[in-house]
LORO-515809 format. One record per atom (N, C-alpha, C): atom name; x, y, z; residue in one letter; residue number from 1. Coordinates in nm, 2 decimals. Example, Ala and Ser with C-alpha at 12.3 -4.5 7.8 and 13.67 -1.06 7.14 Angstrom:
2
+----+--------+--------+--------+----+-----+
! at !      u !      v !      w ! aa !   i !
+----+--------+--------+--------+----+-----+
!  N !   1.32 !  -0.57 !   0.78 !  A !   1 !
! CA !   1.23 !  -0.45 !   0.78 !  A !   1 !
!  C !   1.32 !  -0.33 !   0.78 !  A !   1 !
!  N !   1.28 !  -0.22 !   0.71 !  S !   2 !
! CA !   1.37 !  -0.11 !   0.71 !  S !   2 !
!  C !   1.29 !   0.00 !   0.79 !  S !   2 !
+----+--------+--------+--------+----+-----+
//
This chain:
107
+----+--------+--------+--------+----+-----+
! at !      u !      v !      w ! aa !   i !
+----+--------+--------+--------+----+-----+
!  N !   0.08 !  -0.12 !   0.00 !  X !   1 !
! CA !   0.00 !   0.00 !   0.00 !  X !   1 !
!  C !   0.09 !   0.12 !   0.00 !  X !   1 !
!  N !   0.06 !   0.27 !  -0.06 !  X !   2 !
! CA !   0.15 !   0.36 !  -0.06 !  X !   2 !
!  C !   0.08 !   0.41 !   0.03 !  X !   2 !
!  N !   0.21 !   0.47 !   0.04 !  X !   3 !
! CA !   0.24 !   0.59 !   0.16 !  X !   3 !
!  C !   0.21 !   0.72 !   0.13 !  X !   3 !
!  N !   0.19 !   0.86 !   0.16 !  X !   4 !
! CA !   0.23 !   0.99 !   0.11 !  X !   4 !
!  C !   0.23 !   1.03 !   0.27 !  X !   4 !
!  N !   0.31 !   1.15 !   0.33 !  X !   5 !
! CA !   0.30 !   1.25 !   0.39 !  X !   5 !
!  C !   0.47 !   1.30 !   0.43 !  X !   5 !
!  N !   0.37 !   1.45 !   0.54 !  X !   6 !
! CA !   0.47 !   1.51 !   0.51 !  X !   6 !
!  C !   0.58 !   1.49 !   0.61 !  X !   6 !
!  N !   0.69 !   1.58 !   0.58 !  X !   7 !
! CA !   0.81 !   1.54 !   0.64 !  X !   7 !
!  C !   0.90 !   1.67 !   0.65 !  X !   7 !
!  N !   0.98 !   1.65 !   0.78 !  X !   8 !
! CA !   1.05 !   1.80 !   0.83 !  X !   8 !
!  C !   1.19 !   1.77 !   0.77 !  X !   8 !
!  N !   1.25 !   1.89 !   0.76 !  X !   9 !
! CA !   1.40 !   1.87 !   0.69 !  X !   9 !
!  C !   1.45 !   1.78 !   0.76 !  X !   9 !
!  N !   1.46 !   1.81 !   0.91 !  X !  10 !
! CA !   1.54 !   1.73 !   1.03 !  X !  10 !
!  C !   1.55 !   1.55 !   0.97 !  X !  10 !
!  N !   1.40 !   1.53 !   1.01 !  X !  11 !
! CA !   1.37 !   1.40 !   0.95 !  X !  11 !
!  C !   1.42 !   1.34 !   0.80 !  X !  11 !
!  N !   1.41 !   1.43 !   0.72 !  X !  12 !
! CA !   1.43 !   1.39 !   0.57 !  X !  12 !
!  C !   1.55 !   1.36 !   0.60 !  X !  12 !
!  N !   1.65 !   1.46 !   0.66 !  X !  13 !
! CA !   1.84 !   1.44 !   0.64 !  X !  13 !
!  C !   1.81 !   1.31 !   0.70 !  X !  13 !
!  N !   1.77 !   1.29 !   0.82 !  X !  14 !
! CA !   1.79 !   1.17 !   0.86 !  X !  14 !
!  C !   1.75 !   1.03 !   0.80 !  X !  14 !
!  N !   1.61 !   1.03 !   0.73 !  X !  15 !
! CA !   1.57 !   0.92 !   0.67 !  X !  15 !
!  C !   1.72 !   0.90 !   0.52 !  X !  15 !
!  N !   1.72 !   1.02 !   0.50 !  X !  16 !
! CA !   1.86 !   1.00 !   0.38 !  X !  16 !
!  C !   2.02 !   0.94 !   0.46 !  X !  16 !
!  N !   2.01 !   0.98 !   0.59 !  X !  17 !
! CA !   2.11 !   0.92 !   0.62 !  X !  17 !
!  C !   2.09 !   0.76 !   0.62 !  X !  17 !
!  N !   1.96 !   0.70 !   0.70 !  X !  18 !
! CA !   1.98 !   0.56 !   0.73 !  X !  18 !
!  C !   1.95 !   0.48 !   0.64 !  X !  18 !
!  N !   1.91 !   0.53 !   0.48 !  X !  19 !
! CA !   1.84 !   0.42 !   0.39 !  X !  19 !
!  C !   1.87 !   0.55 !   0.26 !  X !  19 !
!  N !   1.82 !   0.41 !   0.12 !  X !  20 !
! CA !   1.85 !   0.47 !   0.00 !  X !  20 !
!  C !   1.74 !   0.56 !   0.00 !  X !  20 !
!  N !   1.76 !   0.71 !  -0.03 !  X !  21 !
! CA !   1.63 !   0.76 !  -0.07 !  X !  21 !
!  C !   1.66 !   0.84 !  -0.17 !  X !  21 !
!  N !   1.52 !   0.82 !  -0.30 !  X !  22 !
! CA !   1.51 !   0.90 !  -0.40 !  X !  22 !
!  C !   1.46 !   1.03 !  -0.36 !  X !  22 !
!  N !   1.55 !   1.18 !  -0.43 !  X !  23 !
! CA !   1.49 !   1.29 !  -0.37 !  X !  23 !
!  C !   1.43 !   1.39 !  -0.52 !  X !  23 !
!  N !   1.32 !   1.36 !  -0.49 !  X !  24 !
! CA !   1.31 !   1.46 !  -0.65 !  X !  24 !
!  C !   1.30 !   1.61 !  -0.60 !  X !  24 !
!  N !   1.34 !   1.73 !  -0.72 !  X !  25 !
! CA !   1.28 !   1.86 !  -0.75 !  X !  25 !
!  C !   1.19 !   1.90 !  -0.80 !  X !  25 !
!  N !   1.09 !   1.93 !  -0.82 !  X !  26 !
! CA !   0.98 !   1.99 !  -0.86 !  X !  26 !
!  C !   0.96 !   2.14 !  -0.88 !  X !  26 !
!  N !   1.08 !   2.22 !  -0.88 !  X !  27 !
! CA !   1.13 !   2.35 !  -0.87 !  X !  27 !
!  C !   1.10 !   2.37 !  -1.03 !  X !  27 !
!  N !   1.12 !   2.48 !  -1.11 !  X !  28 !
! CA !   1.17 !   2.52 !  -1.23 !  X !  28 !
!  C !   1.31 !   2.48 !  -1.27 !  X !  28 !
!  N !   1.32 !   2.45 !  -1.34 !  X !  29 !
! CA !   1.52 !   2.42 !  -1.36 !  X !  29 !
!  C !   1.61 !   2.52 !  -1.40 !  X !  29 !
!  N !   1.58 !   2.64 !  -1.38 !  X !  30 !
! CA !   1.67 !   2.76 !  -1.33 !  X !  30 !
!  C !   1.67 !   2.72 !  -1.18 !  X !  30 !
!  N !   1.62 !   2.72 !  -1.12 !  X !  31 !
! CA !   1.60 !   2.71 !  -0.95 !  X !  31 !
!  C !   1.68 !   2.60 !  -0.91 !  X !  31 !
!  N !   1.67 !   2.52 !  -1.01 !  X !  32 !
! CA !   1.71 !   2.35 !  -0.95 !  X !  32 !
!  C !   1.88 !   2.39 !  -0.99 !  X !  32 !
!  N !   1.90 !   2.47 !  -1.14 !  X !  33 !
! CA !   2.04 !   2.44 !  -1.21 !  X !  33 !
!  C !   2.08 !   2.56 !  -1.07 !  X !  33 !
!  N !   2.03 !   2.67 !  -1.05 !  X !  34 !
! CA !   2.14 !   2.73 !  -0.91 !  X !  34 !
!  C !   2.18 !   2.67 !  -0.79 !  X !  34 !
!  N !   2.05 !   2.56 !  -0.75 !  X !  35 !
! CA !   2.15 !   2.52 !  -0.62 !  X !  35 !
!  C !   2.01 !   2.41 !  -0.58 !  X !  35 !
!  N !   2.09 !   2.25 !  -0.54 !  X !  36 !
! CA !   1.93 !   2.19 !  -0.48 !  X !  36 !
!  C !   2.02 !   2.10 !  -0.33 !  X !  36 !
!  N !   1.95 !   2.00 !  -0.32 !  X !  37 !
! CA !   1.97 !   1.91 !  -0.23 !  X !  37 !
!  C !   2.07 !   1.83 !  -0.33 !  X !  37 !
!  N !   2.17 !   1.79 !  -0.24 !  X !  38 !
! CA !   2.26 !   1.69 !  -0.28 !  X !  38 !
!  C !   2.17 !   1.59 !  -0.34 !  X !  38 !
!  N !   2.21 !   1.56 !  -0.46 !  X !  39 !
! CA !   2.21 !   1.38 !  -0.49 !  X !  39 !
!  C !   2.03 !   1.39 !  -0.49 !  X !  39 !
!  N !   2.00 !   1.56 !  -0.55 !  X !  40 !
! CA !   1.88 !   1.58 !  -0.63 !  X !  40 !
!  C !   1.80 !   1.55 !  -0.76 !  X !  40 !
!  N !   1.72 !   1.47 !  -0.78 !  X !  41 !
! CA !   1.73 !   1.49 !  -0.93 !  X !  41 !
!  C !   1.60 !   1.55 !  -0.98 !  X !  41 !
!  N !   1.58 !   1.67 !  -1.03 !  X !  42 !
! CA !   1.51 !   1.75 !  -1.13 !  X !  42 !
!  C !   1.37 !   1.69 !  -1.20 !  X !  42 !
!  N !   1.25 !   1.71 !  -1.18 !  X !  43 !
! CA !   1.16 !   1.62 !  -1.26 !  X !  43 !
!  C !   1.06 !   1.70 !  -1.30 !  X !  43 !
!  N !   1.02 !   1.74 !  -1.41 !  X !  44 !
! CA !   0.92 !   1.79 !  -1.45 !  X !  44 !
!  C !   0.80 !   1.73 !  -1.53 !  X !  44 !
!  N !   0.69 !   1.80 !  -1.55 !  X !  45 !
! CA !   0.62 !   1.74 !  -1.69 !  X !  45 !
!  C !   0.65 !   1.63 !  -1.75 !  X !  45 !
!  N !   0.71 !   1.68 !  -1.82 !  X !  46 !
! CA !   0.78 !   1.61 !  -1.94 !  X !  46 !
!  C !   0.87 !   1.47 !  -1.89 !  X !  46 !
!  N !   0.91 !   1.46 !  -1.77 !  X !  47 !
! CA !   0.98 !   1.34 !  -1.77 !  X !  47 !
!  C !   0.95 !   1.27 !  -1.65 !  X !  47 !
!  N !   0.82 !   1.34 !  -1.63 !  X !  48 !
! CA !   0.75 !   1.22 !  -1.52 !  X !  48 !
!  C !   0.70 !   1.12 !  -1.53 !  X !  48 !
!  N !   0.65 !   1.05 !  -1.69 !  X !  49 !
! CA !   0.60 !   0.96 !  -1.76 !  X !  49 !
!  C !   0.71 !   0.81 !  -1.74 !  X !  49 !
!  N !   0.86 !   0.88 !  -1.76 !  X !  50 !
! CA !   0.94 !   0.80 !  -1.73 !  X !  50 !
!  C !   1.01 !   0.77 !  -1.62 !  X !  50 !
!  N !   1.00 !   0.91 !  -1.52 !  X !  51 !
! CA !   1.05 !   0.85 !  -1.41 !  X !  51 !
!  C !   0.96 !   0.74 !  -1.34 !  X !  51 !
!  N !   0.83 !   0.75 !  -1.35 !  X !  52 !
! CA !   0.76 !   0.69 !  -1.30 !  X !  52 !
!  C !   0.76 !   0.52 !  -1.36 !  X !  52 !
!  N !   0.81 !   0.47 !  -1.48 !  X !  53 !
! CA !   0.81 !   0.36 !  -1.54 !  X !  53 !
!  C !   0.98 !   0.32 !  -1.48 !  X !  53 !
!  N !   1.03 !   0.41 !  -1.49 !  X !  54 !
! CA !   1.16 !   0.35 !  -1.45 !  X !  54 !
!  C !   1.25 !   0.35 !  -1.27 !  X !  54 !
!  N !   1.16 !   0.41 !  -1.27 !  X !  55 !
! CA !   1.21 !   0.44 !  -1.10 !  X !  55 !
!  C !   1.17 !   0.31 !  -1.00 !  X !  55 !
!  N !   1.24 !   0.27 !  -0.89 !  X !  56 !
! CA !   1.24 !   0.13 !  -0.81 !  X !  56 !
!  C !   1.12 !   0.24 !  -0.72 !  X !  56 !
!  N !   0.99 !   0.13 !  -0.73 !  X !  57 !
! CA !   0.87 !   0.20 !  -0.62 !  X !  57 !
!  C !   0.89 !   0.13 !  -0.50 !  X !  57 !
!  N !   0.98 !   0.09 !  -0.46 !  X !  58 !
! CA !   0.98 !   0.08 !  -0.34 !  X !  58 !
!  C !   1.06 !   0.16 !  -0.22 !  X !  58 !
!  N !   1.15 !   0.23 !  -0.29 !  X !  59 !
! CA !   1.27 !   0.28 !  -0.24 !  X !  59 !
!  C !   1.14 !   0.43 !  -0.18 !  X !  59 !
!  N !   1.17 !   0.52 !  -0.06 !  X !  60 !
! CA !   1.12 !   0.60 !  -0.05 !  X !  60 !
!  C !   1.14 !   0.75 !  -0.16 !  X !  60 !
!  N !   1.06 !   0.81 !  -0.11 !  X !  61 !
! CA !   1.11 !   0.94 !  -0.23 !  X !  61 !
!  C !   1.06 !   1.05 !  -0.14 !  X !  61 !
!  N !   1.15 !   1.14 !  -0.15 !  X !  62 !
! CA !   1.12 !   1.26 !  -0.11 !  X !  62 !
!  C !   1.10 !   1.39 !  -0.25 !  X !  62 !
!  N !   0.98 !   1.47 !  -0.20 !  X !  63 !
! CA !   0.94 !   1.54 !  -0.33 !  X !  63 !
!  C !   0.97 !   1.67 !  -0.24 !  X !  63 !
!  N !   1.05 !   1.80 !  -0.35 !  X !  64 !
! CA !   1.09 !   1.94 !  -0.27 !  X !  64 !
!  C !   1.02 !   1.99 !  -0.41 !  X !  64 !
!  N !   0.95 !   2.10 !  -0.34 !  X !  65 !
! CA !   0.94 !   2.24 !  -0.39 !  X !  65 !
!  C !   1.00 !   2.34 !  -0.35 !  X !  65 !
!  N !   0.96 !   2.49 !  -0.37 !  X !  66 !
! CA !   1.05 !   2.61 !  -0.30 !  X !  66 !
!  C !   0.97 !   2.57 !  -0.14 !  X !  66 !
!  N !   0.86 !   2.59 !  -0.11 !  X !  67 !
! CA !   0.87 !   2.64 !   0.02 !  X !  67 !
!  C !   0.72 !   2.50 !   0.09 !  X !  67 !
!  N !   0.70 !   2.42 !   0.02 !  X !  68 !
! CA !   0.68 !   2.29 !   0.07 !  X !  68 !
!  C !   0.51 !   2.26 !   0.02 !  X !  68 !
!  N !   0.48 !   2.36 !  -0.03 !  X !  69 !
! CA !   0.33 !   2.35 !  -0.06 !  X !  69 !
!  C !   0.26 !   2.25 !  -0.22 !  X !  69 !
!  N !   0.35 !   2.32 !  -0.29 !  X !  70 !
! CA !   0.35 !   2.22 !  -0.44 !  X !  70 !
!  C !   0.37 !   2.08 !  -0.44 !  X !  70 !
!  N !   0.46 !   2.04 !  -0.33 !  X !  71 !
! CA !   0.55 !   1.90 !  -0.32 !  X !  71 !
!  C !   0.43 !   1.81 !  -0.29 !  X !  71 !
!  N !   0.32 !   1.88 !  -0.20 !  X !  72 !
! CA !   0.24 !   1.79 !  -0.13 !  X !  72 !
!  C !   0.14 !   1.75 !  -0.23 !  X !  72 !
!  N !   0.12 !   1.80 !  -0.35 !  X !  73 !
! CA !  -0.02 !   1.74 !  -0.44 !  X !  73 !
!  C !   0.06 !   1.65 !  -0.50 !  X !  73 !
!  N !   0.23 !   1.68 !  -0.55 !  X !  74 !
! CA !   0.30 !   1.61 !  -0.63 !  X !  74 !
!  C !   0.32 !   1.45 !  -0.56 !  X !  74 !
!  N !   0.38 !   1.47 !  -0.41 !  X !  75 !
! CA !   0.35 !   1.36 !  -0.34 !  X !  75 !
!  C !   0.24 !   1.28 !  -0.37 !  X !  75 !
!  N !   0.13 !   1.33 !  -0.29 !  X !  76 !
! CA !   0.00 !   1.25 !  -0.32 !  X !  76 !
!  C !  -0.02 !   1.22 !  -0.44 !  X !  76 !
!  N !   0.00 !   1.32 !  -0.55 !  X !  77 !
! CA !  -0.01 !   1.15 !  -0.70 !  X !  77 !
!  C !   0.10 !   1.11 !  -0.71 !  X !  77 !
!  N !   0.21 !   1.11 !  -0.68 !  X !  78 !
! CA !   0.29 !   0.98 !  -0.73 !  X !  78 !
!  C !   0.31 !   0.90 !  -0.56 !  X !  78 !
!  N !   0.21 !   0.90 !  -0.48 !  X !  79 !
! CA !   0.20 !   0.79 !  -0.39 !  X !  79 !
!  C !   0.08 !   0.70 !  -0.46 !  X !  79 !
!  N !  -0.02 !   0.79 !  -0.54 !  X !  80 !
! CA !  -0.14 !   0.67 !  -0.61 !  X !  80 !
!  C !  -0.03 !   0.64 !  -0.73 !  X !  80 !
!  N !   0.03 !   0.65 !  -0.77 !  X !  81 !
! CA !   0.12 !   0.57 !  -0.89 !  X !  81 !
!  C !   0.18 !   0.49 !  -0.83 !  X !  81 !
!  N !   0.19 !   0.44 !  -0.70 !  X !  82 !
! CA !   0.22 !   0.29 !  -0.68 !  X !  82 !
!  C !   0.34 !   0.31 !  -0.61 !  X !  82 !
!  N !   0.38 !   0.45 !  -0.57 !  X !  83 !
! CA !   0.53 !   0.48 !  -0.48 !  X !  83 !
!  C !   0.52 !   0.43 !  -0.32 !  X !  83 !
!  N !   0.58 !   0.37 !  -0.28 !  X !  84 !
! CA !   0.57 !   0.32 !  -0.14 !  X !  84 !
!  C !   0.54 !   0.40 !  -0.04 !  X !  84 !
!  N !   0.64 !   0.51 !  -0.08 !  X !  85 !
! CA !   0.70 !   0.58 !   0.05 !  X !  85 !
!  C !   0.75 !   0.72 !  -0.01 !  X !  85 !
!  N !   0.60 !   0.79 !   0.00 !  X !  86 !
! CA !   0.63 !   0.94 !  -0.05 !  X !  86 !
!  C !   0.59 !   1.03 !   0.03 !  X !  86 !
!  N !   0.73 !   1.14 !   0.03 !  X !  87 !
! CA !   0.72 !   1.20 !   0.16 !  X !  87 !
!  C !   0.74 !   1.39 !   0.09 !  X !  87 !
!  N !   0.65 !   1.46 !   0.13 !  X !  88 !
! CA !   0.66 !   1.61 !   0.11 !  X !  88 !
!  C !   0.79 !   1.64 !   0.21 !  X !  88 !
!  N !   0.86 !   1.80 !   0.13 !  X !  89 !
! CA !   0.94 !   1.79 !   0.22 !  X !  89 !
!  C !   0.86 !   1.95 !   0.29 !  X !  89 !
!  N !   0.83 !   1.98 !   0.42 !  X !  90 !
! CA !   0.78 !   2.04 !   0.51 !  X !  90 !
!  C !   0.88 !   2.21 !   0.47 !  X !  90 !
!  N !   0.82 !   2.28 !   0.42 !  X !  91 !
! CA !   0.91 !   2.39 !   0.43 !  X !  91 !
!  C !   0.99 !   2.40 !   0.26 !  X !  91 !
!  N !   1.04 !   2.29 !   0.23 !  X !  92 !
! CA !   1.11 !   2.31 !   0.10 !  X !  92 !
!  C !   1.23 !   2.32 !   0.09 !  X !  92 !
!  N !   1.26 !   2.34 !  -0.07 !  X !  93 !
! CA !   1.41 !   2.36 !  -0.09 !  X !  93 !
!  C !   1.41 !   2.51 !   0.07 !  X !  93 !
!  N !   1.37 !   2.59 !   0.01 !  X !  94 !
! CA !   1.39 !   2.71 !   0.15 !  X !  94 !
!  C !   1.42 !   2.71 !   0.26 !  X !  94 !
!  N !   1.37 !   2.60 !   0.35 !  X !  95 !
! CA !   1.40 !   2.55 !   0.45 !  X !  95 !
!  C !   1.50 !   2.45 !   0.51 !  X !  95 !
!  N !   1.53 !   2.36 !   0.37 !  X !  96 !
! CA !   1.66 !   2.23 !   0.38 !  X !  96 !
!  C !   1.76 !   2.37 !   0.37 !  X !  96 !
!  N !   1.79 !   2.49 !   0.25 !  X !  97 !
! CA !   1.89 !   2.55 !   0.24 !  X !  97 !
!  C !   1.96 !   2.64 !   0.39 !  X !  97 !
!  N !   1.80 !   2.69 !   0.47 !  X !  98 !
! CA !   1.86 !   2.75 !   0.54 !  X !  98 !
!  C !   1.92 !   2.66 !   0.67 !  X !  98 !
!  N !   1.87 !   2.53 !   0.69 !  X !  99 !
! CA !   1.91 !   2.42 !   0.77 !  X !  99 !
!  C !   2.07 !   2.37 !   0.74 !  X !  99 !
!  N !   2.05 !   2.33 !   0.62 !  X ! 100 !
! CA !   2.13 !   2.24 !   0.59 !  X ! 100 !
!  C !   2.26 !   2.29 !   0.46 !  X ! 100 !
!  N !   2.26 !   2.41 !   0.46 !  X ! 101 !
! CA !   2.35 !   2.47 !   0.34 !  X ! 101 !
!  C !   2.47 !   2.37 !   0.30 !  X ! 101 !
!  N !   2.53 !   2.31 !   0.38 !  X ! 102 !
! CA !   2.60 !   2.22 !   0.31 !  X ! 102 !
!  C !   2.55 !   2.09 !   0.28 !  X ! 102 !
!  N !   2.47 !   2.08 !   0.25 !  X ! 103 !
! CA !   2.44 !   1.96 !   0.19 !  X ! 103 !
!  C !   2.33 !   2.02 !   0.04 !  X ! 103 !
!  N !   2.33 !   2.11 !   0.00 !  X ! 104 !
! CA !   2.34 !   2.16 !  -0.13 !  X ! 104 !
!  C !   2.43 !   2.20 !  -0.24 !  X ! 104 !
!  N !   2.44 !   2.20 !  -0.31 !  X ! 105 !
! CA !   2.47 !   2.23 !  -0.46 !  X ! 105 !
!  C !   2.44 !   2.26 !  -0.60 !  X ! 105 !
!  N !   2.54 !   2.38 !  -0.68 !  X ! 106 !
! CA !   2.42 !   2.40 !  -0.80 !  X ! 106 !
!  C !   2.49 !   2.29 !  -0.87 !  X ! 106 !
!  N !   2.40 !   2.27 !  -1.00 !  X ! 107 !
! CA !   2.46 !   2.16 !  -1.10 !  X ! 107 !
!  C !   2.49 !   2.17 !  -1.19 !  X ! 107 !
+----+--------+--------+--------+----+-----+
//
């Protein structure tokens, strides 16, 4: 059965620390190309067709927007697409940056 909800940066670094987790962007990709979460990957429109066919649904996923509100409709449908373990991130890129600045990067 899938999962969706939400989730605080604190939590996210940590669920990323103890297990493999997929972290998607949901940003514009000017936003994403200046600076995201480490070991982010970028997903829009256009290439959600395939992340969704090719991505392991079991692995959890964390979905970021800018400031945490976007993430959470994106979550909820790709937890009905059969994702196990999908988690908003509470606050957003905005809030991992101002937490966590080292653990960002542009690409």
């Amino acid at each position: 059965m899938s999962h969706y909800a939400r989730i605080s940066a604190d939590d996210a670094q940590q669920l990323m620390i103890d297990q493999d987790v997929n972290i998607i962007d949901i940003r514009d990709e000017d936003s994403f190309k200046a600076s995201h979460i480490t070991e982010a990957r970028h997903l829009d429109n256009a290439a959600l067709p395939d992340f969704i066919d090719d991505t392991d649904h079991s692995v959890p996923l964390v979905v970021c927007c800018y400031h945490g509100n976007m993430s959470q409709s994106a979550g909820a449908y790709l937890a009905q697409k059969g994702f196990a373990q999908v988690y908003s991130l509470d606050g957003g890129f905005a809030e991992w940056a101002a937490k966590f600045p080292d653990d960002c990067e542009p690409n």
